[in-house]
C-alpha positions in Angstrom: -107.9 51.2 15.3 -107.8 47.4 16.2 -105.7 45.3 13.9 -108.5 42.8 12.9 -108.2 39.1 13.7 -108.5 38.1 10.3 -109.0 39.8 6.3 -110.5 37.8 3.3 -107.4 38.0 1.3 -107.8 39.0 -2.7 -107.7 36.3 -5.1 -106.4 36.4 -9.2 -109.4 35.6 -11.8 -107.8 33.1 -14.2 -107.4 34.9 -17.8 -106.4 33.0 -21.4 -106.2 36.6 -22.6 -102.3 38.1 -22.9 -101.6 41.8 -23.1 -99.2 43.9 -21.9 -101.1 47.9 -21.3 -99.8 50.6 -19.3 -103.0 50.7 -17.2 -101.8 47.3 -15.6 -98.9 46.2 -13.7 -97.3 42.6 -13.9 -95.4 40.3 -11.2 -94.1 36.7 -11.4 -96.6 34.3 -10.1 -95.0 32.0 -7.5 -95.0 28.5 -7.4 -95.8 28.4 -3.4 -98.1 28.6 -0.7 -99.7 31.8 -0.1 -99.3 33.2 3.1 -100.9 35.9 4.9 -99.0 37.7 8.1 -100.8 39.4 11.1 -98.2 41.4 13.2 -99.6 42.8 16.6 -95.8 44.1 18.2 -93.8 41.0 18.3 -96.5 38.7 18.1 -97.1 37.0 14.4 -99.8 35.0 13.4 -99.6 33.4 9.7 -102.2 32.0 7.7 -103.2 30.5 4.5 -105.5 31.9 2.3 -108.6 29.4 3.6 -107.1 31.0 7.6 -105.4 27.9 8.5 -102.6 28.3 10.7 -98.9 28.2 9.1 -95.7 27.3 11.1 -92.8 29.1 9.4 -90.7 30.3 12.4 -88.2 31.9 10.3 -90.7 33.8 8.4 -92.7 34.9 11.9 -89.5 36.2 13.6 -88.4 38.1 10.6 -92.1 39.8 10.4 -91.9 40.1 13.9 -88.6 42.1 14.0 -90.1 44.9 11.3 -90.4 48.5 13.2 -93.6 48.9 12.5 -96.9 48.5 15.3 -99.1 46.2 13.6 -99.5 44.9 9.8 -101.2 42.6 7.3 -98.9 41.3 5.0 -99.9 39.0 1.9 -97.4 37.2 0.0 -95.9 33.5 -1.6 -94.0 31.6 0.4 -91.6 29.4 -1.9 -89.1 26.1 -0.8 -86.9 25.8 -3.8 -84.0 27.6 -2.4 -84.7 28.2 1.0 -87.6 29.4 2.6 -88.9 32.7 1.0 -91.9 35.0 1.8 -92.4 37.1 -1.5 -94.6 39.6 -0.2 -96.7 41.5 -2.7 -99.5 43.4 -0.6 -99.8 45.2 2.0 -103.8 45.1 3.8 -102.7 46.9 7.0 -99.8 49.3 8.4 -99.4 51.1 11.8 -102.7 50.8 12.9 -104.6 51.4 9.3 -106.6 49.9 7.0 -104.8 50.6 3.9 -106.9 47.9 1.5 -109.2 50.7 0.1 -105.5 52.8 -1.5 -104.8 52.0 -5.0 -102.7 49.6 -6.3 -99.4 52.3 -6.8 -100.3 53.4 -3.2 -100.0 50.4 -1.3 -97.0 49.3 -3.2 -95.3 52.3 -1.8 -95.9 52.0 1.3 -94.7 48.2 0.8 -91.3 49.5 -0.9 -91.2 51.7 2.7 -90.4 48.8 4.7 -86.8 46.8 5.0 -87.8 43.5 4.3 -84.7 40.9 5.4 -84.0 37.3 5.1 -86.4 35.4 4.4 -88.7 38.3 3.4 -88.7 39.4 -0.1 -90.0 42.4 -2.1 -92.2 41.2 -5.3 -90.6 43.0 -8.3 -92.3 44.7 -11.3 -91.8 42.8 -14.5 -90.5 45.2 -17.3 -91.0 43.5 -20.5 -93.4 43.8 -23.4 -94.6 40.6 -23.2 -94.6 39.0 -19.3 -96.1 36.0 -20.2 -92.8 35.1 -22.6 -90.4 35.8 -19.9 -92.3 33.4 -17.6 -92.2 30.8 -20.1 -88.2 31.1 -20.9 -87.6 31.2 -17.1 -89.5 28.5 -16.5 -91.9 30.1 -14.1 -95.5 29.3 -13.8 -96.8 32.0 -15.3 -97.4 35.6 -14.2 -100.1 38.1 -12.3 -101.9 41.0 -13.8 -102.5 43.8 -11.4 -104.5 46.8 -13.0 -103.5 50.0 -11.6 -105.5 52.3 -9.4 -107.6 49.5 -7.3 -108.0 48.8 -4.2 -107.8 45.6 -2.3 -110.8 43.4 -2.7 -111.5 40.7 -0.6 -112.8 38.6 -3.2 -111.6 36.9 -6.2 -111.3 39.6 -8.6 -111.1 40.4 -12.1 -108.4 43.5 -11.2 -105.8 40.8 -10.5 -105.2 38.2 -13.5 -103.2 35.4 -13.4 -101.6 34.0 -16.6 -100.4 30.8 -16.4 -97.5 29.9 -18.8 -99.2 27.3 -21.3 -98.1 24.1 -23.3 -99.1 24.1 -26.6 -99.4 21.1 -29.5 -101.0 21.0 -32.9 -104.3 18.6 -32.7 -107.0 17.7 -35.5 -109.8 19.3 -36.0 -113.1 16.5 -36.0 -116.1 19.1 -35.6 -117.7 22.1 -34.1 -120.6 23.5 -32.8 -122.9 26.0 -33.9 -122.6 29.8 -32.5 -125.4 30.7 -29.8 -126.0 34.6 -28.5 -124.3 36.9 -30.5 -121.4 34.6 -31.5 -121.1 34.2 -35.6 -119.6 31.4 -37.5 -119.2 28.4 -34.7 -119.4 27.9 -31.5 -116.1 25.8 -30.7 -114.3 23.0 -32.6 -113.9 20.1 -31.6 -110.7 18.4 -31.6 -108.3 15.7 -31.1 -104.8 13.6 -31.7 -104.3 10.1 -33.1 -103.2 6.9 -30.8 -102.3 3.8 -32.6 -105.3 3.8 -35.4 -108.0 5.8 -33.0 -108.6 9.5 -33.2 -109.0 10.4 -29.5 -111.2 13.5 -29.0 -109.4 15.8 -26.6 -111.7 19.1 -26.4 -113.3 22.0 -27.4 -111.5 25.3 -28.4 -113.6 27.7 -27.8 -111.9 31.0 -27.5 -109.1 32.7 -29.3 -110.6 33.5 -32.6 -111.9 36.9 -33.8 -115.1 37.3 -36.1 -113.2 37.0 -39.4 -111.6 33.9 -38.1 -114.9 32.8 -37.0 -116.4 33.2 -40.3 -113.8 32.2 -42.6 -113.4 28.5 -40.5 -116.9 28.0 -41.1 -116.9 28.1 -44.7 -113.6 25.5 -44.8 -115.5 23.0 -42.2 -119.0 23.7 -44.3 -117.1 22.2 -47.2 -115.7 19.2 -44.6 -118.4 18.2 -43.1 -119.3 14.4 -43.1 -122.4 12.4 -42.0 -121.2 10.5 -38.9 -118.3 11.7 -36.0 -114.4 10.8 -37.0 -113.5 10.9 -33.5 -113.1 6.6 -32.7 -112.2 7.3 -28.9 -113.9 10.0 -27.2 -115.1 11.2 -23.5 -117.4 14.3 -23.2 -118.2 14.7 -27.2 -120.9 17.2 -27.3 -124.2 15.5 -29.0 -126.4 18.7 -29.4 -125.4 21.0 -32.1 -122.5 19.3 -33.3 -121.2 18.9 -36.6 -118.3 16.4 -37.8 -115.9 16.5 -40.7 -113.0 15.1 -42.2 -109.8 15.3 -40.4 -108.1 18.0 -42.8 -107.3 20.8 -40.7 -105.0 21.2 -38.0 -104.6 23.8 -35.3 -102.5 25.2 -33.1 -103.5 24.9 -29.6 -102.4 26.3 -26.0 -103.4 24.9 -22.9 -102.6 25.2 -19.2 -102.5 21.1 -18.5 -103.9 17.9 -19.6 -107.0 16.4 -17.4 -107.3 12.8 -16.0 -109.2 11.6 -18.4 -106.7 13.4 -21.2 -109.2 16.4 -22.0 -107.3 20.0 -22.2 -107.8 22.0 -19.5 -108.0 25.9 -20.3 -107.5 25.7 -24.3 -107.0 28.1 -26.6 -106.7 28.8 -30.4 -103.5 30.1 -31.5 -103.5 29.5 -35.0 -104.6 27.3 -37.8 -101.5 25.4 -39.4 -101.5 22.5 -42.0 -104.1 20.2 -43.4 -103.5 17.2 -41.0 -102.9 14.8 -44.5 -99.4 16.9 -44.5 -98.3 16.3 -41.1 -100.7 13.0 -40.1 -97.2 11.2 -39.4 -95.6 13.9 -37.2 -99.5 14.5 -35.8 -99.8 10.5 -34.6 -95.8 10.2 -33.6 -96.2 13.1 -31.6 -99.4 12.3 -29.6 -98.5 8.7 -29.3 -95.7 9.6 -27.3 -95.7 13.0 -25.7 -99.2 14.4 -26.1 -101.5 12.7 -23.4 -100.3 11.2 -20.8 
């Protein structure tokens, strides 16, 4: 069989979830470029996910030295350090398709092969919470793989990618109501002080469970005020909104603030303090490290 001119290579669905089960594997994700290697004898062709060409000579002559026929490699290619082609996948080997193997399968045949400077296996992360070790080593976060799939060439929901998250305490100014088969609220609505406005940063809309749900809407029930608190605001929600008091505080993470200081990705990880306990530490904080 033909090595093919060129494969769609599989791309990582973003996830706020965080789990750690034994039907799914978990790697670091690279802060690089990714790369994808076409080997036809000593002839190498790379490219980037989008099939523009790359030139890495370092990286094509140490691809092009592997015994092996023909291959599809896909990997990260990372500068910090030196040039480095983390190669997690495998899409082709000695003149086979090998993208419809499972996961296990293909990592196998990957481990087969003597990868030399600047080529680098991907390891398996063994910790009970992946997503922790990424943020402690200062990595950008880390990739889900579940076990026993093949390689799509799509972005998929078998590969997850995790990013490691910041995370601040912001003010809670409304919500909106539930729609489908959501109880209790749809998202709140929150935001930071700056000077002597309350600046609407978002809506946190995932991270609660139903009891959370339901027990939040009693507390903001009891809140609720006439007219919005928010003084600064881009992107409020008008339709199905309700405004309260600025009593409650929660704990948010996010992946990274906007342009227009909105939080991109949020999530609930917990409701903390009435703000009236921690309104000094609340407008301190935001006025000088919160939003940029």
């Amino acid at each position: 069989m033909a090595l093919p001119d060129w494969l769609e290579p599989m791309a990582a669905t973003l996830t706020q979830d965080r789990f750690a089960t034994p039907d799914w594997i978990f790697e670091r994700k690279f802060d690089g470029i990714r790369v994808i290697a076409f080997k036809r004898g000593a002839d190498v062709r790379l490219y980037s996910r989008n099939r523009l060409p790359w030139h890495l000579p370092a990286i094509a002559d140490a691809v092009g030295a592997l015994p092996i026929a023909d291959a599809i490699l896909d990997g990260e290619v990372t500068s910090a350090s030196g040039v480095v082609y983390h190669v997690f996948d495998v899409m082709w080997l000695d003149g086979r398709d090998v993208t419809a193997l499972p996961l296990e399968d293909r990592r196998a045949l990957l481990a087969g092969l003597d990868l030399r400077a600047p080529l680098e296996h991907v390891r398996l992360l063994e910790h009970d919470q992946p997503w922790e070790l990424a943020r402690a080593e200062g990595w950008e976060g880390v990739i889900a793989k579940r076990k026993g799939t093949p390689y799509e060439h799509k972005r998929s929901k078998h590969w997850l990618k995790m990013k490691c998250e910041l995370e601040h305490d912001f003010v809670v100014g409304g919500f909106t109501d539930p729609q489908g088969q959501r109880v209790g609220l749809g998202a709140l609505l929150v935001g930071f002080y700056e000077n002597d406005d309350f600046v609407f940063a978002g809506k946190i809309g995932t991270g609660f469970d139903t009891r959370l749900l339901l027990a939040l809407r009693a507390k903001l029930d009891a809140l609720e005020i006439p007219e919005r608190p928010f003084t600064k605001f881009v992107g409020l929600p008008r339709l199905r909104a309700h405004w309260v008091r600025p009593e409650i505080v929660v704990q948010v993470g996010f992946i990274e603030w906007t342009t227009n200081r909105k939080l991109r990705h949020p999530r609930l990880l917990s409701v903390r303090l009435r703000a009236s306990e921690v309104s000094d530490r609340l407008r301190r904080d935001t006025s000088r490290n919160v939003a940029p």
